[in-house]
C-alpha positions, -999 to +999 in steps of 0.1 A: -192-519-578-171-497-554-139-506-535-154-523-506-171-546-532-140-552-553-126-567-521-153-591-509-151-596-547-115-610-542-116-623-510-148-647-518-123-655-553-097-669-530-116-688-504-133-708-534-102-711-555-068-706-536-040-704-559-042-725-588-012-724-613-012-729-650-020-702-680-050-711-700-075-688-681-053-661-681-040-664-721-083-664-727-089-637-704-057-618-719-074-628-754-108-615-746-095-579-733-072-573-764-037-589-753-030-552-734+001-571-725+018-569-758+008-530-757+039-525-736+076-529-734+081-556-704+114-556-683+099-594-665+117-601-632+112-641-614+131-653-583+126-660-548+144-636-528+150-593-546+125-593-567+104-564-550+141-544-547+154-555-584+127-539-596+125-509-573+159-501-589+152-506-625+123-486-630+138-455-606+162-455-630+139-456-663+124-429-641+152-411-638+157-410-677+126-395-681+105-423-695+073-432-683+075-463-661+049-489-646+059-512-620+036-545-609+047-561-579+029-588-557+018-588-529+008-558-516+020-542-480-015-525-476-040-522-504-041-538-536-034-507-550+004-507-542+006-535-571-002-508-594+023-481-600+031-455-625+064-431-622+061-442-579+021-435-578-001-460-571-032-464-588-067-443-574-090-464-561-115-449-589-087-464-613-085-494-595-126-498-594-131-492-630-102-518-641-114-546-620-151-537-633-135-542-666-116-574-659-143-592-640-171-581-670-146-601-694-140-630-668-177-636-671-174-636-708-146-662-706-164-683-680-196-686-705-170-702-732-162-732-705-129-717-700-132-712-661-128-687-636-097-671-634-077-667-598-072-642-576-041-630-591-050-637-624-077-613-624-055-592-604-027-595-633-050-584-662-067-556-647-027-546-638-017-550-675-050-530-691-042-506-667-006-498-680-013-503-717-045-474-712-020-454-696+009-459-724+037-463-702+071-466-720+076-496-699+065-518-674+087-534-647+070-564-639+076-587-612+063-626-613+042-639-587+050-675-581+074-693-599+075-682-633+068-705-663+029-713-651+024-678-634-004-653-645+024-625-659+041-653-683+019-642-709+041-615-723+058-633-753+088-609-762+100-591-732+128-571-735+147-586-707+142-614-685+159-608-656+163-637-624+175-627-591+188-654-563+165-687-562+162-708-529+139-732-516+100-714-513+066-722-522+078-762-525+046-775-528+039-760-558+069-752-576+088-786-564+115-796-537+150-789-555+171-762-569+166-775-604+127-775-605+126-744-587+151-726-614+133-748-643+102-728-632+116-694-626+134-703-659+098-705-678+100-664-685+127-669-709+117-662-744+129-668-775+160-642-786+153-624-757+181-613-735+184-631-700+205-619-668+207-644-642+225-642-607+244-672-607+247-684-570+247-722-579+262-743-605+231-764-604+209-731-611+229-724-635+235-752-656+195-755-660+193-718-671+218-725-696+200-752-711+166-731-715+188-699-727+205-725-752+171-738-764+149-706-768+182-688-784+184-664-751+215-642-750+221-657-709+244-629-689+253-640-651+272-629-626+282-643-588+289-627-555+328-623-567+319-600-599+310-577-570+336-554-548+319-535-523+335-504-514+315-488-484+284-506-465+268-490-434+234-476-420+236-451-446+238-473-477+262-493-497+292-479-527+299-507-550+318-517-584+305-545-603+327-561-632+316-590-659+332-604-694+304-580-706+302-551-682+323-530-659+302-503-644+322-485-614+307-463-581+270-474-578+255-461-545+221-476-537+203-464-498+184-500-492+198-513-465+209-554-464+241-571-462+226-587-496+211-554-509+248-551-532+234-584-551+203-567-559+219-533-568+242-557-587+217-570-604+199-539-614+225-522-625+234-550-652+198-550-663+202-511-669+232-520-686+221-545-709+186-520-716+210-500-729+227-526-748+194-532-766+186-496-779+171-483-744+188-447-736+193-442-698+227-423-695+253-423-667+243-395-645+198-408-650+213-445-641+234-431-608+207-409-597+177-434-603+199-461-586+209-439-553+169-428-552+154-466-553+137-472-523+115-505-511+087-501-483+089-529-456+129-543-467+155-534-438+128-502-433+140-480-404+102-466-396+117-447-367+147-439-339+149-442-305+150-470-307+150-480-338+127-503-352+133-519-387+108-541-409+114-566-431+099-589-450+120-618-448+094-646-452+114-676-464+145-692-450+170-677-474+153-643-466+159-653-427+195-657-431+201-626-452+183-605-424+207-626-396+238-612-418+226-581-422+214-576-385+253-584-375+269-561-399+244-531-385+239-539-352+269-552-335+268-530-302+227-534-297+206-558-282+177-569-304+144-572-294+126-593-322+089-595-331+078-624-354+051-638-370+056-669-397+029-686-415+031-720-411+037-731-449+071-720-442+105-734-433+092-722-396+119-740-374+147-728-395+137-696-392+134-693-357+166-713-350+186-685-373+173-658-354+168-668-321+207-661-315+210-627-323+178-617-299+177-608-262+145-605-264+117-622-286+082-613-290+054-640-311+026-627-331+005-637-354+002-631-390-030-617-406-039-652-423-057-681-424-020-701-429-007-681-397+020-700-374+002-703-338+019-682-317+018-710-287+031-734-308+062-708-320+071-702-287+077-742-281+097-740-302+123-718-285+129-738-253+160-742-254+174-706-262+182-684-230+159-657-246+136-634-229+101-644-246+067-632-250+036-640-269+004-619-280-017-628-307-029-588-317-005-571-336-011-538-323-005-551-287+024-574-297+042-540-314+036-520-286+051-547-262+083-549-281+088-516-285+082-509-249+106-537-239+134-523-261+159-498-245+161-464-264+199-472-273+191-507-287+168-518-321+134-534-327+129-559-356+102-568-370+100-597-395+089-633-408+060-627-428+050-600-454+010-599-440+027-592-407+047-562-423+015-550-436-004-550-406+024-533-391+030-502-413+006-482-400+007-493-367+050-479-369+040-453-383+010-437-362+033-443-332 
């Protein structure tokens, strides 16, 4: 097989089986290739909003300390390849090739027993894990795909941390319609005496993390939005302290931009704390550095000036309103052209109706998927803002619009769904 094959490969995989949660194929396909997961020291990260940046942070810093760090994150901006990463390289596509070779060789083997086909992302998953434990990386940040206690990366029985950053309402058909399913599944990565750092938002999050921490004998550390004082926050990145019953840790500069980027560096920076807690030996000056150095393609990205245009891949209501924030802490003085694209799983009203404010102008695209939002039936939508609005269904055409509507003082953003943050990074970027 070659690349090209690997992808009709995947593609024909998820238009004959969509996502399909639960962890018996995986735990039989994990079985059949060795269990490469338990060949590595897992940092596991779950939650609906910061994963991608949470663990952006943690492994720049493991980085930093000299250790040898993979990082699997889902989805991908580009090529599948991003999901892949060892010390901020993604894997070759020879790399990539031979692994899924591997994995889909094995998945044949599994199928024979009765077991089934594995997903998408479950073959995905495994070829991701057999790729880090062949490459013997100290550790592997790794970020869960949907939900938590049935997704494909739950297989790893003794991580070293299990970290949870903010939970909101996403992905309700599957994971369920309140803030106490939705935490009782991102709850699922807890294992037994294994450490857990939660971002504590809501009492009712919290109170059904406790109960898991209490059962499976988890260590639980939390913190809320007051344990953080923010010192300095503009275009140029944010200076914060962050102080718990456990941890004080004083000056952390991170360059992501986001009024709610401080949570996430928050966040990170406790995990780092708590690594080193448990034996893992970062330093001071490796943990500043690695924090300052984090970066996160496609969150609050400036791709370029004059005007500036930003992407972001908000994609979810909570995401929505954390852009809005941030957009009026950065951009008081500039009008805002917007260009969106939702799939129509989503919270697509709310989304609109938080953004539509801030925009003097607003240009509709759609997304590169088969559960796009129809651009003519976004624009309905917007009747009854006094907003300058335009639809086209190419990307290309719909970026080059927007941009060419936008006044070289004022800024361009680009958000509502991560395929439409994809399609546009090379687009940005070549123009």
């Amino acid at each position: 097989m070659n690349y090209n094959d690997i992808m009709v490969y995947l593609d024909d995989l998820h238009n004959m089986l969509g996502y399909d949660l639960g962890l018996d194929r995986i735990y039989a396909l994990m079985e059949e290739m060795g269990n490469p997961q338990e060949k590595v020291k897992v940092i596991h990260v779950a939650g609906t909003n910061g994963k991608g940046s949470v663990c952006s942070m943690i492994s720049s810093v493991l980085m930093n300390a000299g250790y040898k760090v993979g990082v699997y994150t889902s989805p991908h901006l580009e090529k599948y390849n991003e999901r892949f990463r060892i010390n901020g390289i993604d894997i070759t596509d020879d790399d990539f090739v031979k692994n899924m070779e591997y994995t889909i060789k094995m998945c044949e083997k599994i199928k024979e027993k009765g077991i089934g086909q594995p997903t998408v992302f479950e073959v995905v998953t495994a070829a991701g894990f057999n790729y880090f434990a062949e490459n013997k990386v100290d550790y592997l940040v790794l970020e869960v795909g949907m939900g938590g206690r049935c997704d494909a990366t739950n297989v790893v029985s003794k991580p070293l941390l299990s970290v949870i950053v903010s939970i909101s309402m996403d992905h309700m058909d599957y994971l369920g319609n309140t803030l106490s399913a939705l935490a009782q599944e991102k709850g699922g990565i807890i294992k037994e005496n294994c450490p857990t750092l939660l971002y504590a938002k809501e009492n009712e999050v919290l109170g059904v993390i406790k109960n898991i921490c209490a059962e499976k004998d988890s260590k639980l550390y939390t913190f809320k939005d007051e344990n953080i004082s923010v010192k300095n926050a503009d275009i140029n990145g944010t200076i914060f302290d962050v102080k718990t019953d456990d941890f004080e840790i004083k000056d952390v500069k991170i360059k992501l931009l986001g009024d709610y980027q401080f949570i996430n560096g928050a966040e990170a920076a406790l995990a780092c704390a708590i690594l080193e807690k448990e034996g893992v030996k970062i330093g001071e000056k490796a943990f500043k550095e690695g924090m300052e150095k984090a970066s996160w393609s496609g969150r609050m990205e400036i791709v370029s000036k004059d005007p500036v245009v930003i992407l972001d891949g908000a994609h979810n209501i909570d995401g929505i309103h954390m852009l809005a924030q941030s957009l009026k802490k950065y951009f008081k003085n500039e009008k805002l052209t917007l260009l969106i694209g939702i799939l129509g799983d989503k919270e697509y009203e709310k989304m609109v109706d938080t953004l539509m404010p801030l925009a003097s102008k607003v240009v509709f695209t759609e997304p590169q998927s088969e559960r796009k939002w129809h651009v003519d039936e976004l624009s309905k939508l917007t009747d009854k803002y006094n907003v300058e609005i335009h639809t086209e269904k190419d990307i290309e055409k719909a970026f080059n619009m927007a941009k060419s509507i936008t006044a070289k003082e004022d800024a361009l953003i680009c958000c509502g769904s991560l395929y439409l943050i994809g399609a546009l990074y090379k687009i940005a970027y070549k123009n």
